[in-house]
C-alpha positions, 0 to 999 in steps of 0.5 A: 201545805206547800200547795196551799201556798203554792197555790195561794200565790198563784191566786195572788199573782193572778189578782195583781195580773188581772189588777195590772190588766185592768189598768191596762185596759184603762190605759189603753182606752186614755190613749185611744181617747187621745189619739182621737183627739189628737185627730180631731185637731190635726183635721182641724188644722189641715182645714184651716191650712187648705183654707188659708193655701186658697186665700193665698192661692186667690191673693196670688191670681189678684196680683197677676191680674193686677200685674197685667192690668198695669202692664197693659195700663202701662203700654196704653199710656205709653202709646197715649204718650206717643200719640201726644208726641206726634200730635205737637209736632203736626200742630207745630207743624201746622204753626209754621205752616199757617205762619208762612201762609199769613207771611205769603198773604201779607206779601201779596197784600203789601205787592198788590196795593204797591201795584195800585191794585 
């Protein structure tokens, strides 16, 4: 009799053993589940990093290229500027150079017919 219940026992803890496996197994089928999806996401997220790291990346070449644009926007003008500089002082030159020319005419003008020319 004590075998029986012995043995009894030992079918009963071999029913809550494999009831326990069971439930296991099914837990471990949940996680995989999970973890897979967990990947899924975590793929997801690392595309839509990479993806965002390229516009940045792209953003940031438009800037230098704009940067550069400017800088040489920049001495373009500045030498335009020096060009107009120079310009007005030939022209002011070129003033008092044309108003010494008619002061000199109208000398001459004035002396030849002071001459009786």
């Amino acid at each position: 009799m004590a075998d029986k219940m012995r043995l009894e026992a030992k079918v009963v803890d071999y029913a809550k053993v494999v009831s326990e496996l069971e439930a296991a197994k099914v837990k471990i089928e949940q996680l995989k589940k999970k973890v897979r999806s967990e990947d899924d996401h975590s793929k997801e997220h690392i595309l839509a990093l990479q993806e965002l790291v390229m516009k940045l990346h792209d953003q940031e070449m438009k800037t230098v290229e704009t940067e550069s644009d400017v800088q040489l926007k920049l001495r373009k003008l500045k030498d335009l500027e020096n060009q107009a500089d120079e310009l007005k002082k030939s022209n002011q030159s070129l003033r008092k150079e044309n108003s010494d020319l008619a002061q000199i005419r109208i000398c001459s003008d004035h002396c030849f017919f002071c001459l009786g020319g």
